[in-house]
C-alpha positions in Angstrom: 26.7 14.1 -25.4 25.0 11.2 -26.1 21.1 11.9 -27.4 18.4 9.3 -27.8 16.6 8.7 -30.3 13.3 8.6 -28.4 13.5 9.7 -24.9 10.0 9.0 -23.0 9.7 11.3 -19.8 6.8 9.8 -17.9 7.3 11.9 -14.2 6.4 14.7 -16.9 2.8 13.6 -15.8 2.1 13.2 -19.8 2.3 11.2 -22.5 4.1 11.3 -25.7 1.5 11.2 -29.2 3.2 8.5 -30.3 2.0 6.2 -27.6 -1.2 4.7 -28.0 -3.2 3.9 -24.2 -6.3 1.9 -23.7 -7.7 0.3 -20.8 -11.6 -0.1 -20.6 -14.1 0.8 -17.8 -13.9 3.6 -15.4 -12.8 1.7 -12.6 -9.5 2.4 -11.8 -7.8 5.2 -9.4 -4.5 6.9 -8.8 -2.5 9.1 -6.8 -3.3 12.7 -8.2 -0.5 15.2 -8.2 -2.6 17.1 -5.4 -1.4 13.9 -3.2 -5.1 11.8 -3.0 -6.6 9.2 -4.8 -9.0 10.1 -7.7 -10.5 8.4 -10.2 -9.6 8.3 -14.0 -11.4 7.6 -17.0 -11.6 4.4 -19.3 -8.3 4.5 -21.9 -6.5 7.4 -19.8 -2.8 7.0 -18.6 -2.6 7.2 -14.6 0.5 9.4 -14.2 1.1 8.2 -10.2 2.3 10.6 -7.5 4.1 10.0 -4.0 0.8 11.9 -1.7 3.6 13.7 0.5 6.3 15.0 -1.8 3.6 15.3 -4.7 6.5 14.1 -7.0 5.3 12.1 -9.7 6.5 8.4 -9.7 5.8 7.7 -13.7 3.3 5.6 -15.6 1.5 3.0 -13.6 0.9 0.0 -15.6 -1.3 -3.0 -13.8 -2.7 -6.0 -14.4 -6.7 -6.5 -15.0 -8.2 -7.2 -11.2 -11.5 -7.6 -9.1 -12.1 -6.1 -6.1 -15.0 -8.7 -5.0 -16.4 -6.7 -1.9 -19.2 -4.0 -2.3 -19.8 -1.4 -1.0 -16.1 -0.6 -0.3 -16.3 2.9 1.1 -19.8 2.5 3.5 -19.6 -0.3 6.3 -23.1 0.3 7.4 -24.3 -2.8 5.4 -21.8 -5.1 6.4 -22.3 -7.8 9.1 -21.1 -6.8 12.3 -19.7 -8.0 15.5 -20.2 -6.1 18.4 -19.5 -2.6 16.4 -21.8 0.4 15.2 -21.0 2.3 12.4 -21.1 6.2 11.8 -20.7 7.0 8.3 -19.0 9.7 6.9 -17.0 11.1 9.4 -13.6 12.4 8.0 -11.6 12.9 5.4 -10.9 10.3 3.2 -7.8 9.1 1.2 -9.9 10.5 -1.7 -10.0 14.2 0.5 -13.5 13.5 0.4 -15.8 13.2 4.0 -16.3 9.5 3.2 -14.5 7.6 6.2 -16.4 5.9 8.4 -15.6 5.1 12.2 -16.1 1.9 13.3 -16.8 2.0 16.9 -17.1 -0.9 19.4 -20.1 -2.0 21.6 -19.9 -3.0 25.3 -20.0 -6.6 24.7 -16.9 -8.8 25.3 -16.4 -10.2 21.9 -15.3 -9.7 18.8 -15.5 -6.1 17.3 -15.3 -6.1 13.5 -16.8 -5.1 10.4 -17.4 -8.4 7.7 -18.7 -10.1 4.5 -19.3 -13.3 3.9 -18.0 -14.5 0.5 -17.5 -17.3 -1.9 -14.0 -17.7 -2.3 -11.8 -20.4 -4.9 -9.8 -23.1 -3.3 -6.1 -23.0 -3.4 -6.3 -19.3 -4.7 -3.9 -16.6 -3.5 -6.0 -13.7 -2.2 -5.4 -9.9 -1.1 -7.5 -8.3 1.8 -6.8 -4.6 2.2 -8.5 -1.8 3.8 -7.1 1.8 4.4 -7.5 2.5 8.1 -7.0 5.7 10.2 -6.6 5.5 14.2 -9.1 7.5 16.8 -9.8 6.6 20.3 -8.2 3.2 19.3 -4.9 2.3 17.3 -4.5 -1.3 16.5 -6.9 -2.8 13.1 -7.2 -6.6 12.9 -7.7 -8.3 9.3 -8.7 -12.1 9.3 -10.9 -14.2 7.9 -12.6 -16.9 9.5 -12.5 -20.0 7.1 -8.5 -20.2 6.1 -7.9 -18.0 9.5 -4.8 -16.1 8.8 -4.5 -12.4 10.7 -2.3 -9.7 11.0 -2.4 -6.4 13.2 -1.7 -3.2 12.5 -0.4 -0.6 14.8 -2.2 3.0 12.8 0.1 5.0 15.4 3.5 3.4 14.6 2.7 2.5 11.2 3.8 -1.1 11.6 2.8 -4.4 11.2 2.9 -5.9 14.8 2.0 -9.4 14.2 1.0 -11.8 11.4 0.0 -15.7 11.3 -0.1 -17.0 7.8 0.3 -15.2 5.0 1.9 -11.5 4.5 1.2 -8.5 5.5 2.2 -4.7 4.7 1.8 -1.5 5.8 2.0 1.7 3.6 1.3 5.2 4.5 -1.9 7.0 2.8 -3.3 10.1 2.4 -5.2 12.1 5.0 -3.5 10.4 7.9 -4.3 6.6 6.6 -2.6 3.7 6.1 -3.4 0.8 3.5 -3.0 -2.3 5.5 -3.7 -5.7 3.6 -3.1 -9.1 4.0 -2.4 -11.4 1.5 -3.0 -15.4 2.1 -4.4 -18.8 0.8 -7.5 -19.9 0.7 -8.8 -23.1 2.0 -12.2 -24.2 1.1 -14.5 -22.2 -1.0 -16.3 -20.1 1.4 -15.0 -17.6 4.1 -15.9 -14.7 6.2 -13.6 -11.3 5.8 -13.0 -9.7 8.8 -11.7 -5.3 9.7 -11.4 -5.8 13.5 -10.7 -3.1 16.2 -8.3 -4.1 19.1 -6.4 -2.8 22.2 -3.3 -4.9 20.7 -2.5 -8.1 20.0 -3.5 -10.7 21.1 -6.7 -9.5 22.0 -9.1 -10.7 19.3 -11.8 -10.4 22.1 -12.1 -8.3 25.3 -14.9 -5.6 26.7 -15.7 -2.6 24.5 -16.0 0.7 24.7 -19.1 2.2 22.8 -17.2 5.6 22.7 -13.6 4.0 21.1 -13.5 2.8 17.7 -10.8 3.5 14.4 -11.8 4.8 10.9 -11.9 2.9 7.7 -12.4 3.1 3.8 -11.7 1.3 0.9 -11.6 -2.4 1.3 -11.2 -4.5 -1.0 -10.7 -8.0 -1.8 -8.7 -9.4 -5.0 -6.9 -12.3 -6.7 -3.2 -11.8 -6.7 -0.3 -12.3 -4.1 -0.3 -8.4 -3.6 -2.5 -5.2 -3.4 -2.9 -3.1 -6.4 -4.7 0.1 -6.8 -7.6 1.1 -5.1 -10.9 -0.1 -7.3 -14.1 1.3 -5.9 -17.0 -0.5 -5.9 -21.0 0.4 -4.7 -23.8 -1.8 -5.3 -21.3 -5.4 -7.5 -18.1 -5.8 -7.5 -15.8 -4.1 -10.0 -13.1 -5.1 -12.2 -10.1 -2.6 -13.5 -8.6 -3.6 -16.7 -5.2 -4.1 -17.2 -3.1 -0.8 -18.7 -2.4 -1.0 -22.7 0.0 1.1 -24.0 1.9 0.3 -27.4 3.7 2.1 -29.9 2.9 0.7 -33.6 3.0 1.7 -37.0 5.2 4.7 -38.3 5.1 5.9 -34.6 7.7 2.9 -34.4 9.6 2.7 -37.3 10.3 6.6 -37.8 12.8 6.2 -34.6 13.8 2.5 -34.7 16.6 0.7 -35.9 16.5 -2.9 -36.9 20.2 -4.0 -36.6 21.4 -2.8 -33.2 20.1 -0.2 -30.9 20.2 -0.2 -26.9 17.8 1.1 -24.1 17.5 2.6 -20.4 14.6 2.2 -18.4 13.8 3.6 -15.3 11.3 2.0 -12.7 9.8 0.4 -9.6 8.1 -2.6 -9.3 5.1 -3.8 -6.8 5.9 -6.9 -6.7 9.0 -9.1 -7.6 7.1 -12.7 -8.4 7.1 -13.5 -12.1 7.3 -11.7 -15.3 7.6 -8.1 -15.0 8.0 -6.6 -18.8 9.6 -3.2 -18.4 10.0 -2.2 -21.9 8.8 -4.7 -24.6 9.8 -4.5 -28.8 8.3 -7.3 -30.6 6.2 -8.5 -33.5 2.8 -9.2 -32.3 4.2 -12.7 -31.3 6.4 -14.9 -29.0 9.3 -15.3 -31.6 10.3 -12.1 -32.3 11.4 -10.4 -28.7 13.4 -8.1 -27.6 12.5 -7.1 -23.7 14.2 -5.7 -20.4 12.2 -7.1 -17.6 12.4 -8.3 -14.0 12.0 -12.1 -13.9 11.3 -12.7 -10.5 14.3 -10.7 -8.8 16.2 -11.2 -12.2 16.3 -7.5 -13.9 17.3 -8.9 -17.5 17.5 -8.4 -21.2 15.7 -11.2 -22.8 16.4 -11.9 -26.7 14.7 -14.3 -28.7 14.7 -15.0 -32.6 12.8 -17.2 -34.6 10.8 -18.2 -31.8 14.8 -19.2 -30.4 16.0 -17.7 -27.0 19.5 -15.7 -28.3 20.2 -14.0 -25.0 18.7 -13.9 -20.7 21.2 -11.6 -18.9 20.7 -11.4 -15.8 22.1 -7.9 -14.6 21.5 -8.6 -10.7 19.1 -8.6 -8.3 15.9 -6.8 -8.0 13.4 -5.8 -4.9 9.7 -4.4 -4.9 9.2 -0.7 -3.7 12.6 0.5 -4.7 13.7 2.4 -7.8 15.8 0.8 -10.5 18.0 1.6 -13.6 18.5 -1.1 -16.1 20.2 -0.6 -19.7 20.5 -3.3 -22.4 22.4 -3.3 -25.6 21.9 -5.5 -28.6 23.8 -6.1 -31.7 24.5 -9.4 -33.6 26.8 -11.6 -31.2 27.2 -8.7 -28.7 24.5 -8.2 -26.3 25.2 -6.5 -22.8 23.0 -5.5 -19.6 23.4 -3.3 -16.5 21.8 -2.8 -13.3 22.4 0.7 -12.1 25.9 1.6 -11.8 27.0 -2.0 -11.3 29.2 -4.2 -13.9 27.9 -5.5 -17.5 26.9 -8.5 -18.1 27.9 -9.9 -21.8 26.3 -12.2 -24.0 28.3 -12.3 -27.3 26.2 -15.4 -29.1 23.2 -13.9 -30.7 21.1 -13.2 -33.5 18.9 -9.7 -33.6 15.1 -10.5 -34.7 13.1 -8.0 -36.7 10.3 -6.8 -34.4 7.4 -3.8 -35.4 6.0 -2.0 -32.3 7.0 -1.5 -29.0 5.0 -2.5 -25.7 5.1 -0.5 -22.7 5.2 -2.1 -19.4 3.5 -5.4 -20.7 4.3 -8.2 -23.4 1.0 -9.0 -23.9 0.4 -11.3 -21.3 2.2 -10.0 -18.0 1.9 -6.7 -16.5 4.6 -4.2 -15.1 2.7 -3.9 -12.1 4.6 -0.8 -11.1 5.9 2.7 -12.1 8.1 3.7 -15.7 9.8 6.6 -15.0 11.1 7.4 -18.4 12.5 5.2 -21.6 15.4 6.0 -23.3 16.3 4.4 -27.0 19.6 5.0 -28.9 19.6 3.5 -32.2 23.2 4.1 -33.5 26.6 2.3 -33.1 28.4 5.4 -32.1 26.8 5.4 -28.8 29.8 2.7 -27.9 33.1 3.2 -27.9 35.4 1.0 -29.6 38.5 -0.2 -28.1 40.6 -2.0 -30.4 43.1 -2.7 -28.3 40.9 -5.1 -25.7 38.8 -5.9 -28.9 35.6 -5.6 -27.3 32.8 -2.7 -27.7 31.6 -0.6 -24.6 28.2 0.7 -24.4 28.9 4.4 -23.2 25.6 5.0 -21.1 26.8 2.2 -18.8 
């Protein structure tokens, strides 16, 4: 049996003392292993859980983000179109009587909930809002300047139709669903829109004062895709990007500098960019060694000397779906694997001499998803040899 040398368990719903975790402010929320969001404090781990089968989904590590509309929870104050709202109606996502209903008037018009705000031009933005049916089914989100939409059927859990942009549906606690919409600005000013509707394409038609939908939790951010919920009351908010390093003799009690190989379990949110998994490095750019998903590339990513030694690409990756990848390194043999699928071989490379290990992050980009658990084995007799084809084997693949 083959034992690592550090084995990292993160569904455990803890974290191992050798890992150090910041991330400022109290801003930022999770999925509590009683299956609704909740808050947790400035420099705590958020240990994320599905909200149906309570199983925990790992370490969530994010990026730093704004959520630019306040209040999020109470509509009251917003400007509205031919709606009244009755606060705190039912249970929220949170489990706490929070949700408002959003009901329509008698007017034939428009019937939505809105903020006016300024927005940057050219910038990639996220609308969300977690919605809930009642007498009606169908939520609109738009906004007015750049005029994308989508709608959102709260009984089948779908998205029905969208202009520009994209849009997603995910199921939430307490009978909710997070619906956003993610689009490009145009211009620097816009109006955000949470509309009721009888289904598309009715923007408009003749309410019913006693038929509206519940909502909670908008929110409004910079990115090509929703992340956590960040409440906000009176400004917006900002949640600071997750931090968690190992350093010092926390590192080099288990690490070896001349070969070693690693398994990493995870999910991604999103597959657009750099998505550091598991990061070992020296505090810089020249010293890397890194499993990662590079857009829809998972890969083990060498570099010495400030030199790229390997990028092995071990397949292809997708958002929302649970991954094992495994990378081996060793002077002039470095391998990756996706899963149970073939290894890729590099066998031109030099090993650079790296001090701590990053978690989810190399500094710079974010995970922006869920580690399930790390594994590290330092030693050459995790392979076995075969003289015969003259080529090593890495036995965990």
């Amino acid at each position: 049996m083959i034992v690592p040398r550090l084995a990292l368990d993160f569904t455990s719903g803890s974290l191992d003392p050798r890992v150090t975790f910041t991330r400022a402010l109290n801003t930022a929320t999770c999925i509590n292993s009683s299956g609704y969001i909740a808050a947790v404090s400035a420099n705590n781990p958020r240990f994320d859980y599905n909200p149906f089968t309570l199983a925990c989904k790992g370490l969530l590590i994010e990026e730093s983000r704004q959520n630019g509309i306040f209040p999020s929870e109470d509509f009251s104050g917003y400007l509205l179109a031919a709606t009244t709202v009755s606060t705190n109606q039912t249970s929220a996502p949170d489990n706490a009587v929070t949700a408002d209903k959003i009901l329509e008037t008698s007017a034939d018009n428009y019937h939505n909930v809105g903020q006016s705000l300024t927005a940057v031009d050219g910038q990639v933005y996220t609308l969300s809002v977690y919605a809930k049916k009642a007498e009606r089914d169908v939520l609109i989100i738009y906004e007015d300047t750049t005029a994308p939409y989508a709608f959102f059927n709260l009984s089948t859990g779908t998205v029905t139709n969208v202009s520009d942009g994209t849009a997603r549906i995910e199921p939430a606690p307490n009978g909710f669903y997070r619906c956003s919409l993610t689009y490009t600005q145009v211009g620097t000013s816009g109006r955000l829109r949470f509309g009721i509707s009888t289904g598309f394409p009715n923007f408009t038609y003749v309410g019913d004062p006693a038929k509206g939908l519940f909502m909670w939790g908008a929110q409004w951010e910079a990115g090509a895709f929703p992340t956590s919920y960040i409440p906000t009351t009176s400004a917006s908010a900002t949640r600071n990007a997750d931090v968690a390093t190992i350093t010092g003799a926390n590192f080099s009690s288990w690490w070896m500098a001349s070969q070693g190989g690693v398994t990493a379990n995870f999910r991604l949110l999103t597959v657009s960019g750099t998505r550091p998994i598991i990061q070992y490095d020296d505090g810089t750019a020249n010293e890397i060694i890194t499993l990662r998903g590079n857009t829809t590339n998972p890969e083990l990513y060498i570099v010495d000397g400030g030199a790229p030694q390997a990028q092995i690409d071990a397949g292809t990756i997708a958002a929302n779906t649970d991954y094992s990848l495994t990378g081996w390194w060793q002077t002039n043999d470095c391998r990756a694997k996706l899963g149970s699928g073939a290894q890729v071989i590099d066998n031109t490379a030099t090993i650079p001499t790296v001090t701590q290990a990053r978690i989810g992050s190399d500094g710079t980009n974010y995970l922006n998803g869920h580690i399930a658990s790390i594994s590290y084995y330092d030693s050459f007799t995790s392979h076995i040899y075969n003289r015969r084809k003259n080529k090593a084997i890495f036995s965990l693949m």
